[in-house]
ROBARO-627949 format. One record per residue (C-alpha): residue in one letter; y, x, z. Coordinates in steps of 0.1 Angstrom, whole numbers. Each point is the difference from the previous one (the first is absolute). Layout:
<sites>
+-------+-------+-------+-------+
! marnu !    yy !    xx !    zz !
+-------+-------+-------+-------+
!     a !     Y !     X !     Z !
...
+-------+-------+-------+-------+
</sites>
This chain:
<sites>
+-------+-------+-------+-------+
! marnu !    yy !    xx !    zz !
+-------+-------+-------+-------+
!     x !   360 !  1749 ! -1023 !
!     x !    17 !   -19 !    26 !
!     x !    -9 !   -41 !     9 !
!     x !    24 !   -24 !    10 !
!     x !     1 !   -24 !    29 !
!     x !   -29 !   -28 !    -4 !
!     x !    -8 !   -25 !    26 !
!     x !   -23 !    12 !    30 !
!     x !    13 !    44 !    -6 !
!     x !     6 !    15 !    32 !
!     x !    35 !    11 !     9 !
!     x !   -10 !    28 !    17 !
!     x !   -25 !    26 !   -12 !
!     x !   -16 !    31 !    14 !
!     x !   -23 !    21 !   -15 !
!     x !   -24 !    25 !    15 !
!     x !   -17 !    34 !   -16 !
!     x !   -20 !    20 !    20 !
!     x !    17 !    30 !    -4 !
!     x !    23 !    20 !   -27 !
!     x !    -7 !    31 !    -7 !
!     x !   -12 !     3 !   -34 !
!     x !     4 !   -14 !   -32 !
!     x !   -34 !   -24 !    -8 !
!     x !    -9 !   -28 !   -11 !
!     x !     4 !   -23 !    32 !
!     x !    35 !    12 !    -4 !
!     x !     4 !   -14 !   -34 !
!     x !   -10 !   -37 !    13 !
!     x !    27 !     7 !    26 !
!     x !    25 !     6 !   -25 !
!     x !   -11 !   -30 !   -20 !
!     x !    -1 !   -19 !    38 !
!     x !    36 !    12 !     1 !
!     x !    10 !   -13 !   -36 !
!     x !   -11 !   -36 !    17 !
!     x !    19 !     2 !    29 !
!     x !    28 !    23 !    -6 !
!     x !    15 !    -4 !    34 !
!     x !   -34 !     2 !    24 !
!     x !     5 !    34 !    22 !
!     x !   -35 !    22 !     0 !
!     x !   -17 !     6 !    27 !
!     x !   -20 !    24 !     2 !
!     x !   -15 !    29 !    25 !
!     x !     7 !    34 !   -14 !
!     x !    26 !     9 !   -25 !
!     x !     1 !    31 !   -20 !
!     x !    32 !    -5 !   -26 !
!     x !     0 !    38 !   -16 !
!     x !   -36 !    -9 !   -10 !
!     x !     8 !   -33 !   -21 !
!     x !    26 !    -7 !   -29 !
!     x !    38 !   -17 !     3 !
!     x !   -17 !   -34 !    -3 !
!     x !   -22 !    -9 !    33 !
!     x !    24 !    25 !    17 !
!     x !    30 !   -27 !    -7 !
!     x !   -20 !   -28 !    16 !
!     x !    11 !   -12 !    34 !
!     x !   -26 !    22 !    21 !
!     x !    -7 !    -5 !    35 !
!     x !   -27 !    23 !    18 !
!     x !   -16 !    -2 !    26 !
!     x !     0 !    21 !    37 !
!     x !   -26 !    28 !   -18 !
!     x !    26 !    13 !   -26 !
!     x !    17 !    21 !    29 !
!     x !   -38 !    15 !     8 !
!     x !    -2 !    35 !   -10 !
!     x !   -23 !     4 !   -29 !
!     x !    -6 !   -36 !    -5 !
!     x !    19 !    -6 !   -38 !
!     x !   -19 !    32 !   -10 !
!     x !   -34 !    -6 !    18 !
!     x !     4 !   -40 !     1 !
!     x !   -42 !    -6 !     2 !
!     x !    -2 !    17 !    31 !
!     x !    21 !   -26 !    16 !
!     x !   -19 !   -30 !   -11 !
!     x !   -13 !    -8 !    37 !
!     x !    40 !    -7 !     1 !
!     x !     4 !   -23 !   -26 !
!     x !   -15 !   -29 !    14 !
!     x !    29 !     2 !    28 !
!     x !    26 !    10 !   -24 !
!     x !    -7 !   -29 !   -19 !
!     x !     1 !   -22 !    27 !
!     x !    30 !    11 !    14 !
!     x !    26 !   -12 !   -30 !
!     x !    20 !   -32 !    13 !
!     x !   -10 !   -21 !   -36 !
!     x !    10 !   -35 !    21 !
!     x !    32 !    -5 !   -22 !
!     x !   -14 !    -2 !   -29 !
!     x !   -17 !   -29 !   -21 !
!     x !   -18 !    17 !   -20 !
!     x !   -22 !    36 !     7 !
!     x !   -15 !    14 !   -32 !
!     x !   -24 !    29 !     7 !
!     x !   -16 !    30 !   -21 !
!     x !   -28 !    17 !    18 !
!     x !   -30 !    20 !    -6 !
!     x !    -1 !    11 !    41 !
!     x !    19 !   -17 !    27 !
!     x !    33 !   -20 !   -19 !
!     x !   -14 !   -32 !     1 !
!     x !    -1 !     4 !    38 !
!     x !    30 !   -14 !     9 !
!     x !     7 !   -22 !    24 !
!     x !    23 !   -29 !   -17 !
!     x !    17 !   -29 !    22 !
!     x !   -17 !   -36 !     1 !
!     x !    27 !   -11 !   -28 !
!     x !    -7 !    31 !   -24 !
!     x !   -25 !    -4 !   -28 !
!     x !   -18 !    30 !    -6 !
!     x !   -12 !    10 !   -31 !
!     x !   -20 !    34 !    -8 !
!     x !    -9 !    17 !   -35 !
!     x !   -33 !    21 !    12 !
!     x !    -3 !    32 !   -24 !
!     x !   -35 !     5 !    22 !
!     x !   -15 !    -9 !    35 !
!     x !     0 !    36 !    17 !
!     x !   -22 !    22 !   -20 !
!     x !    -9 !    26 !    29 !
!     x !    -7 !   -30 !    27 !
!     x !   -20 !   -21 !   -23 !
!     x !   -26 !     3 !   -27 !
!     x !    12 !    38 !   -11 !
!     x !    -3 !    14 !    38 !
!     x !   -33 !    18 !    -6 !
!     x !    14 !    16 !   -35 !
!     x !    28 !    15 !    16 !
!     x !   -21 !     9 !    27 !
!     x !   -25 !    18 !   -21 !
!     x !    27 !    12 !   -21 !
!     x !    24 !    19 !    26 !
!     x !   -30 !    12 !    25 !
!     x !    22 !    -5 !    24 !
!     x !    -7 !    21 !    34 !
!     x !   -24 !   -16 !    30 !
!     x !    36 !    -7 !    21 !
!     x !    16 !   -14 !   -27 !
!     x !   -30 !   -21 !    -8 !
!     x !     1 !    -9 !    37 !
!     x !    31 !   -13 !     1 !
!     x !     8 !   -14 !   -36 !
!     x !   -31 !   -27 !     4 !
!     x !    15 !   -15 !    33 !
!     x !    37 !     4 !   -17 !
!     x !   -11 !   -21 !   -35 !
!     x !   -21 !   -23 !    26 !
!     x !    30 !   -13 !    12 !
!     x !    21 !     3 !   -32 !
!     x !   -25 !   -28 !   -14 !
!     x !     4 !   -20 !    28 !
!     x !    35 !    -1 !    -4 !
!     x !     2 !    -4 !   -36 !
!     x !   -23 !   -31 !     5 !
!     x !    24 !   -13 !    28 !
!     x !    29 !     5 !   -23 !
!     x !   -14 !   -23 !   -25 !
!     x !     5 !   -32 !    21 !
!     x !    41 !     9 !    -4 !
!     x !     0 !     0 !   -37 !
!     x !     3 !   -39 !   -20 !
!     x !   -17 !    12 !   -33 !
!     x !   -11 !    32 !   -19 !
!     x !     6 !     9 !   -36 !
!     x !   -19 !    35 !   -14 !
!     x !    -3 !    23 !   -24 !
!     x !   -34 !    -4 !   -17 !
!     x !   -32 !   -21 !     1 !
!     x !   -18 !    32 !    17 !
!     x !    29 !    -4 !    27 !
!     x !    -5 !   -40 !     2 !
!     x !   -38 !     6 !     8 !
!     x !     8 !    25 !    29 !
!     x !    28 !   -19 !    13 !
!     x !   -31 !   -30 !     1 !
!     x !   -28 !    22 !    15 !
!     x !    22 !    19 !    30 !
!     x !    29 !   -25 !     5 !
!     x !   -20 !   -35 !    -7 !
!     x !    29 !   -13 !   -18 !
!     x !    16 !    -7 !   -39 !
!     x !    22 !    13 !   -19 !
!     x !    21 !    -1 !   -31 !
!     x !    -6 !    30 !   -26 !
!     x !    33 !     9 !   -18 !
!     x !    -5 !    32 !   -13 !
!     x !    24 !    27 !     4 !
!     x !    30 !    12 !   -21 !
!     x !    -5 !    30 !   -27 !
!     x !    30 !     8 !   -14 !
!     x !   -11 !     1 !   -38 !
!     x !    11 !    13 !   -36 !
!     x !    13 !   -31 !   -21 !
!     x !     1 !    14 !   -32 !
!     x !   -41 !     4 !   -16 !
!     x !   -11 !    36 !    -1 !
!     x !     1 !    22 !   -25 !
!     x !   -37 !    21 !     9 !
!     x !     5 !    36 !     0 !
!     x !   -40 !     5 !     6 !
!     x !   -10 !    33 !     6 !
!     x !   -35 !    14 !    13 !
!     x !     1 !    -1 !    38 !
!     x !    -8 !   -21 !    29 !
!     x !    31 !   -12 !    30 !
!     x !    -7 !     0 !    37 !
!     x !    30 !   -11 !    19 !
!     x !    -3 !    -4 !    38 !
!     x !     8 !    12 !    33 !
!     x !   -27 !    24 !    10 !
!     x !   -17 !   -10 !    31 !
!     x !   -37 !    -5 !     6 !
!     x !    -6 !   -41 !    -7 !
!     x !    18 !    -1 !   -33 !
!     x !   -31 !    23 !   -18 !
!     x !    15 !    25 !   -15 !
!     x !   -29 !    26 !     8 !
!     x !   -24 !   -26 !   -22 !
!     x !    25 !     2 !   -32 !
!     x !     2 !    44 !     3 !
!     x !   -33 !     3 !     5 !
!     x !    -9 !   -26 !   -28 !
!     x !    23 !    15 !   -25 !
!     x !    -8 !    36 !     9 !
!     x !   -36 !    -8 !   -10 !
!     x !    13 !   -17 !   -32 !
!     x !    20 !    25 !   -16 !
!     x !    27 !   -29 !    -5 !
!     x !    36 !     5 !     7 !
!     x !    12 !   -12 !    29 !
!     x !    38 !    -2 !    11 !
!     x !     7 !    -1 !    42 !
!     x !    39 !   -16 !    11 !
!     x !     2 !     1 !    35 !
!     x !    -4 !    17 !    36 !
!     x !   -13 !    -7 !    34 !
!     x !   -23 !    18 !    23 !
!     x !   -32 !     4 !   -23 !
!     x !    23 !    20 !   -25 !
!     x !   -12 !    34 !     3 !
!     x !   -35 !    -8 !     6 !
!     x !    -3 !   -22 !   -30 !
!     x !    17 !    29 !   -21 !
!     x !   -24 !    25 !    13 !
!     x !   -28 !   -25 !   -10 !
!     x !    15 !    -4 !   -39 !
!     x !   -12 !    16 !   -29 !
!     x !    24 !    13 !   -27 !
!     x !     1 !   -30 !   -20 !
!     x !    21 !   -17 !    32 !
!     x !    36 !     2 !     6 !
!     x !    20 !    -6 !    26 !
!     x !    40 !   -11 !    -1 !
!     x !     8 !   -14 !    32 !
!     x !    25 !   -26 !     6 !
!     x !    21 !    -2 !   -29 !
!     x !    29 !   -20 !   -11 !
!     x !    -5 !   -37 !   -17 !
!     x !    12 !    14 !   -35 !
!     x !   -33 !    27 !     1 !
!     x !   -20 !   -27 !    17 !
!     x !    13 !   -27 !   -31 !
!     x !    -9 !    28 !   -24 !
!     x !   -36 !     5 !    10 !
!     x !    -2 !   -36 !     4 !
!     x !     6 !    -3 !   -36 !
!     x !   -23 !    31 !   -10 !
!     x !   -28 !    -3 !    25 !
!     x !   -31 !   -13 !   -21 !
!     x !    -8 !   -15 !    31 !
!     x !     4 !    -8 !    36 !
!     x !   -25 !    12 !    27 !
!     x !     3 !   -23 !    29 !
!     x !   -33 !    11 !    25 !
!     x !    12 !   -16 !    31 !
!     x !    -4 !   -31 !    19 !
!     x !    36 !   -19 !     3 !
!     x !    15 !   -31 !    16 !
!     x !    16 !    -4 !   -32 !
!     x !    10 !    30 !   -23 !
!     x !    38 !     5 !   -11 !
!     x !   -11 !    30 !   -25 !
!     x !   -27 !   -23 !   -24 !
!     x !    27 !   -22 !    -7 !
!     x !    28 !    27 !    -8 !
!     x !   -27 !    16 !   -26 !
!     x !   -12 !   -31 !   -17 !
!     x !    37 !    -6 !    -4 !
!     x !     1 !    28 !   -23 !
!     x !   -27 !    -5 !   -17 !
!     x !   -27 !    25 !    19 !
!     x !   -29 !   -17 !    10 !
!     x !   -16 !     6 !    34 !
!     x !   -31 !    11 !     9 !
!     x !    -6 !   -18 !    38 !
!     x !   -27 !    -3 !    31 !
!     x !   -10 !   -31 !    -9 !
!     x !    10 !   -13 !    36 !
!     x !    34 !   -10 !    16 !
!     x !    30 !   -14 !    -8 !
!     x !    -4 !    16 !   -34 !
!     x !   -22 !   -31 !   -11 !
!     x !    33 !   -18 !     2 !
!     x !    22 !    27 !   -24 !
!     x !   -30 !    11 !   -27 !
!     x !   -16 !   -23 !   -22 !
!     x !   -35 !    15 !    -7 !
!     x !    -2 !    10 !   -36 !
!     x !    31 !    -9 !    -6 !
!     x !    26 !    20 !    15 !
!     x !   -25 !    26 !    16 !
!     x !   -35 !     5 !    12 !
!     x !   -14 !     1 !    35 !
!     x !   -29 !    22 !    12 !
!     x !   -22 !   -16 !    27 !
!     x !   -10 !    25 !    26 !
!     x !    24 !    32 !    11 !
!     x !   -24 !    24 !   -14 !
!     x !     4 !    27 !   -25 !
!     x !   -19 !   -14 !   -26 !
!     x !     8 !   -31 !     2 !
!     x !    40 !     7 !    -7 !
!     x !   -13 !    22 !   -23 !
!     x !   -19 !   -25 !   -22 !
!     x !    31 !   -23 !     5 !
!     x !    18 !    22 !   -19 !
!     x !   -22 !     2 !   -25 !
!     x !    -1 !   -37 !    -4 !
!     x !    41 !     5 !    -2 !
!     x !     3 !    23 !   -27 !
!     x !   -28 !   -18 !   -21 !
!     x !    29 !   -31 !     0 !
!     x !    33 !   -10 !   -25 !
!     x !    31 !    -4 !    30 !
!     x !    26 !   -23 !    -9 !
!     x !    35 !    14 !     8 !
!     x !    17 !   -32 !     0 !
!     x !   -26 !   -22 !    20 !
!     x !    -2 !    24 !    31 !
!     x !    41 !    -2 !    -4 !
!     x !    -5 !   -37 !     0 !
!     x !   -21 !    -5 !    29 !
!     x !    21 !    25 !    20 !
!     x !    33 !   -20 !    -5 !
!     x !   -22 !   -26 !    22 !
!     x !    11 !    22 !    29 !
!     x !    33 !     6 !    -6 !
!     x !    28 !    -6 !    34 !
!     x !    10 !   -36 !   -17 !
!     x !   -37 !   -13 !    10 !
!     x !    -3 !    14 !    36 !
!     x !    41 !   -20 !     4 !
!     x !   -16 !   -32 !   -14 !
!     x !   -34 !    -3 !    19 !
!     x !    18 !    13 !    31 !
!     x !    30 !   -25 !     0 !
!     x !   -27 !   -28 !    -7 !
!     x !   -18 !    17 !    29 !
!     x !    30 !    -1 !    25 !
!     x !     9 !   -35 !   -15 !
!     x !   -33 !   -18 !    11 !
!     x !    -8 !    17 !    35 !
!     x !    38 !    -1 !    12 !
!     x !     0 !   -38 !   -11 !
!     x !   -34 !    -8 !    14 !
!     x !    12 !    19 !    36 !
!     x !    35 !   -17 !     2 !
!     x !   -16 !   -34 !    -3 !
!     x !   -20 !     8 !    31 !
!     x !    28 !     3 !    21 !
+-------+-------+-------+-------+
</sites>
């Protein structure tokens, strides 16, 4: 979905990711970024094309001095004391118009006195701000490491505060997001939430007697509190995914828990469809995978915290559990199963975040703040 020409649209666009090297959601809202301005070359500070499909690949990508760093498109986290200066480094002068995507250090550019930037904040840092002593407790990392990740992320926050004063207004992703953006930054912004890419056609429910867990399986997103919940249950429970915690969790599962790994989007649609439920334990900026189930009919069974508050109405398309405790999930469930789910109204209310919404609030987004900065010159 392209837009013409109005009055006050920039000639000249850039946009900015942090990096490229996996398919996600932040690069879905680039995508949809790129629909909008079809001719704005991405900047960005890593680049990893065999790792991401024919579409972002055919964008106009420019990296940044670290993509010729050994080990730094495969290991790109290790580099993030870089990223500030690779971010600073890109010449965005010509342009009229900077659009940036960043959940670390994108929206750190440095754009010239007659460029209007605008950012789209997916979440402040996690591990410098309010999630710093999780993933400290969580990794255990050694005393040197300690040592010298507190003075490291010291300065990071410094810097990300300092980068704030360069950017002319902030759009996010949830309300959740909105509130942090308010506590650490000080400052507003614009919720538009993000793009799923959704079903049109209303389900056809396939129910069947088990329980879906799809994530990425690292230590903040809870996946330890839905095995150990359903292996004292009994219940069914269906794993997609991989990361770190994989063999650890598996070792922890009873027999009623399965494990599939990633899988392609047809098996994912299919257990979508079959799944008499979502299990979503974690706390999220926002939450891609809520929306992609209620869109085919599956409720969702959510940590009652987060940007999920934005994609789950209570009792409605899903339940939340208060407290990321064992029996409190469990009694969650309960409360699910005890309910009548409506196929066609989770469909409904997931068509609500379909790519055509994220285009429309966005454009108004760019529309207002580019105006508002072009009459200050």
């Amino acid at each position: 979905m392209t837009f013409t020409s109005v009055a006050m649209w920039p000639e000249k666009t850039a946009l900015v990711q942090d990096w490229l090297v996996s398919m996600g959601g932040a690069e879905q809202v680039l995508l949809e970024m790129a629909e909008l301005f079809p001719e704005a070359p991405v900047y960005t500070a890593l680049h990893q094309p065999q790792d991401l499909p024919a579409a972002i690949n055919a964008l106009d990508i420019r990296t940044s001095f670290l993509q010729d760093f050994p080990g730094a498109r495969s290991r790109h986290r290790l580099f993030l004391p870089l990223m500030p200066l690779a971010f600073e480094s890109f010449d965005l002068t010509p342009f009229d118009l900077v659009l940036s995507s960043s959940h670390a250090c994108a929206k750190g550019i440095i754009p010239g006195p007659r460029t209007c930037h605008l950012t789209y904040i997916h979440t402040p840092i996690r591990y410098a701000w309010d999630m710093l002593h999780t993933y400290f407790a969580q990794e255990q990392p050694s005393r040197l490491k300690r040592a010298i990740m507190h003075p490291l992320l010291h300065y990071l926050r410094n810097w990300d505060l300092l980068s704030n004063t360069r950017i002319d207004a902030m759009a996010c992703n949830s309300r959740f997001v909105m509130q942090r953006i308010r506590r650490y930054y000080g400052r507003e912004a614009t919720v538009i939430h993000p793009p799923v890419q959704v079903p049109r056609a209303v389900p056809v429910r396939q129910a069947e007697d088990f329980y879906l867990l799809v994530s990425r399986a690292v230590p903040y997103k809870r996946l330890d509190l839905a095995i150990e919940a359903f292996s004292a249950s009994g219940r069914k429970l269906v794993v997609v995914g991989e990361g770190p915690d994989s063999a650890g969790l598996k070792a922890q599962a009873a027999s009623n828990i399965s494990f599939r790994g990633w899988i392609d989007r047809s098996q994912l649609e299919a257990l979508y469809n079959s799944a008499r439920a979502l299990i979503f334990p974690g706390l999220e900026d926002f939450g891609i995978v809520p929306v992609e189930a209620q869109a085919y009919g599956c409720p969702v069974v959510a940590f009652g915290q987060g940007g999920v508050l934005d994609s789950v109405l209570p009792d409605e398309t899903g339940v939340f559990f208060q407290a990321q405790t064992v029996a409190s999930l469990n009694q969650a469930i309960e409360r699910l199963e005890a309910c009548d789910w409506q196929a066609n109204q989770l469909h409904q209310h997931a068509l609500g975040f379909a790519p055509e919404h994220f285009q429309r609030k966005l454009k108004a987004f760019v529309d207002e703040h580019y105006a508002a900065f072009q009459s200050r010159l």
